[in-house]
C-alpha positions as CSV (number, residue, x, y, z in Angstrom):
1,X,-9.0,-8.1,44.3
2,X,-10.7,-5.9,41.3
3,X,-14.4,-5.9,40.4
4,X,-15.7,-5.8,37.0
5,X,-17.8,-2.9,38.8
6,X,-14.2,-1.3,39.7
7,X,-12.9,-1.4,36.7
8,X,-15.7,-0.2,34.9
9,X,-15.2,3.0,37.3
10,X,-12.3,3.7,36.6
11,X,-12.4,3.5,33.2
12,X,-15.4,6.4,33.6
13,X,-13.1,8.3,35.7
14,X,-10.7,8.0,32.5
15,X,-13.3,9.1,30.0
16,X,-14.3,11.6,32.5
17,X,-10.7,13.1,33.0
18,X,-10.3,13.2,28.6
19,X,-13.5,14.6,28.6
20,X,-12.5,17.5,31.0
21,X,-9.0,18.1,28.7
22,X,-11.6,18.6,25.6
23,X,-13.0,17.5,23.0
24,X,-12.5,13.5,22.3
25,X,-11.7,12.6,18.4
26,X,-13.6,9.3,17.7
27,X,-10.6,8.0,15.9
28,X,-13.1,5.0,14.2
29,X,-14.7,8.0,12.0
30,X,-11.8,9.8,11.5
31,X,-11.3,10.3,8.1
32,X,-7.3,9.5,7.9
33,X,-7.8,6.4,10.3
34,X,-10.6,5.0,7.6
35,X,-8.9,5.4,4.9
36,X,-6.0,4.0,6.6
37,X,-8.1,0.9,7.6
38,X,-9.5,0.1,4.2
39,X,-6.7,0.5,2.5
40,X,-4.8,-1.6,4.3
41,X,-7.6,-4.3,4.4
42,X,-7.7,-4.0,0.7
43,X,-4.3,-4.7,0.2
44,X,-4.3,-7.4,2.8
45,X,-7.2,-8.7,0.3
46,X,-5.1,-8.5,-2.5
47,X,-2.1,-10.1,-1.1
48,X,-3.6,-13.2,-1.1
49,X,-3.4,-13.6,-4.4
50,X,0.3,-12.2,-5.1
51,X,1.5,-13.8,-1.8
52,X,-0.2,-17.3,-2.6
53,X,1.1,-17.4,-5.8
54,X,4.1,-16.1,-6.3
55,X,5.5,-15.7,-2.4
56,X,6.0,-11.6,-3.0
57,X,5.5,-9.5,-0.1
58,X,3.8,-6.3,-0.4
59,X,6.8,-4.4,-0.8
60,X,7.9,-6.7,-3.4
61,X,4.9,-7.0,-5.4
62,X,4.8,-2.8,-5.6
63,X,8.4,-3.0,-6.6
64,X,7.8,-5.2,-9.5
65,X,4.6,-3.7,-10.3
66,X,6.2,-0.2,-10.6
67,X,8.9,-1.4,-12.9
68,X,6.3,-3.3,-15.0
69,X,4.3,0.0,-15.2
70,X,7.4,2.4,-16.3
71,X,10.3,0.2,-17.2
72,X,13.9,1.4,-16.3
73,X,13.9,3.0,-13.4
74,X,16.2,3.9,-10.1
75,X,15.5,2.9,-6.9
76,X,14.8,6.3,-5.0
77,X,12.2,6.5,-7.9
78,X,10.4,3.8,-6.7
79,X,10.3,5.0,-3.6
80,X,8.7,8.4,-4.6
81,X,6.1,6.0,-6.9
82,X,4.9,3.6,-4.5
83,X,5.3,5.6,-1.4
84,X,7.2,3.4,0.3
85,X,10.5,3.9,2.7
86,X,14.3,3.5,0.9
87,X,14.8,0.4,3.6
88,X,11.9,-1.4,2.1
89,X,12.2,-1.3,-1.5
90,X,16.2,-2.1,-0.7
91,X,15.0,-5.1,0.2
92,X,12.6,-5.9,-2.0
93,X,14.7,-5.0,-4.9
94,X,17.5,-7.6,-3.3
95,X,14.7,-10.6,-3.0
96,X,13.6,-9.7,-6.5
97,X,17.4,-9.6,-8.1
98,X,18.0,-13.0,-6.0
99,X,14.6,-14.5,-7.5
100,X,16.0,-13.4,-11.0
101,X,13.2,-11.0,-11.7
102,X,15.5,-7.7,-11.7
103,X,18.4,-6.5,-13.0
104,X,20.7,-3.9,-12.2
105,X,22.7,-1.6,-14.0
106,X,25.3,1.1,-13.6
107,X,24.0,4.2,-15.1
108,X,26.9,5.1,-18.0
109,X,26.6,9.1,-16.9
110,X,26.7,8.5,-13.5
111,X,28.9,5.3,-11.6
112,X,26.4,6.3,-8.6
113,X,23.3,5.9,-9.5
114,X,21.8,1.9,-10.7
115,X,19.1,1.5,-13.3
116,X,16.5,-1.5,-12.1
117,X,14.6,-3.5,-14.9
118,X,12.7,-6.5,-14.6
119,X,14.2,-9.7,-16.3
120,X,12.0,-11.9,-18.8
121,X,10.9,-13.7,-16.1
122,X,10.4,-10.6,-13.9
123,X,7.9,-9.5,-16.9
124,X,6.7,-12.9,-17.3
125,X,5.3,-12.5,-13.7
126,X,4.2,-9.0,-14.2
127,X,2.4,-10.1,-17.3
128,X,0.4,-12.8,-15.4
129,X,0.0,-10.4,-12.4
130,X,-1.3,-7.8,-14.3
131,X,-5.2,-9.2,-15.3
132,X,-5.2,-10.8,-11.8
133,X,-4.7,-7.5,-10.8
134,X,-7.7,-6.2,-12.3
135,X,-9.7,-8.5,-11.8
136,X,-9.6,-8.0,-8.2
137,X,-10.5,-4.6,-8.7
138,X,-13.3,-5.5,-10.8
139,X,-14.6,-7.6,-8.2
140,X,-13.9,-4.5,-5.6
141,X,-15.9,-1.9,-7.3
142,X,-18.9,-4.2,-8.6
143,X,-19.7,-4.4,-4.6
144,X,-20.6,-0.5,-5.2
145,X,-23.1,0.7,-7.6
146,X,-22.6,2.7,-10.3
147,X,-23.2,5.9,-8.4
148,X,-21.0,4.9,-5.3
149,X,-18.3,4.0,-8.1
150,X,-18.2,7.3,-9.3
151,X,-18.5,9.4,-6.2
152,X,-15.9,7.7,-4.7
153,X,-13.9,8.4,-7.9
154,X,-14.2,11.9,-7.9
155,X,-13.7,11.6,-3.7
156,X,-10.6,10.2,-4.0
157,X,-9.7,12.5,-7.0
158,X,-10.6,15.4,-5.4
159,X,-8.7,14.5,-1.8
160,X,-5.6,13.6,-3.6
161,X,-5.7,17.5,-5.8
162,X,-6.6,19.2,-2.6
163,X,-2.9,17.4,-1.0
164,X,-0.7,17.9,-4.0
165,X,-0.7,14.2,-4.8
């Protein structure tokens, strides 16, 4: 039968054993990993409020969001917009054509490719989305002061130059 004691042994042998292959990357201040963490917290946050209302998923709601930002567009440019994978805005695009948000349309110079636009009642949602939207980032950035605001501004500006984004 195992001990605490044991146990707490051999998880210093572990740490030991890592120790002796170099240094050990404290993954909870790694950079990446954080901004990994928030940002997915955040838009756990903001889900909420899409999800609640509406029933969009987070692939969804960046789908329609994208199209209500730039209007006609293909799906492989959503994916380059919103970052996300082919498989996920293919289904999101579906669930928003079944909900009668999106369109598609064959592209007259080329049979391959399909223009997506939102419907009336695609924009409709969009349209209420949109100050919900910013209101929740309102309420995100008054937890920082004016100072923090603009550093992390600039931060996050600078990071994105320095990676070609």
């Amino acid at each position: 039968m195992a001990t605490n004691e044991g146990n707490g042994k051999a998880a210093e042998g572990k740490r030991g054993e890592l120790a002796g292959l170099g240094e050990v990357l404290a993954l909870e201040t790694f950079l990446p990993y954080r901004l990994n963490r928030l940002a997915d917290a955040v838009s756990r946050e903001f889900q909420k409020i899409y999800k609640d209302r509406y029933g969009l998923t987070r692939p969804e709601w960046r789908a329609l969001a994208t199209l209500g930002q730039n209007g006609v567009m293909t799906a492989t440019a959503i994916c380059e917009h919103s970052s996300m994978h082919k498989t996920k805005v293919s289904r999101a695009v579906a669930e928003l054509e079944r909900r009668k948000w999106l369109t598609r349309t064959v592209d007259g110079s080329d049979r391959r490719v399909e223009l997506l636009s939102l419907t009336r009642a695609g924009e409709k949602t969009y349209r209420e989305l949109v100050p919900l939207a910013k209101a929740f980032e309102d309420a995100l950035m008054a937890k920082l002061g004016e100072r923090e605001r603009a550093a992390l501004g600039k931060g996050l500006t600078a990071l994105e130059t320095a990676i070609g984004r």
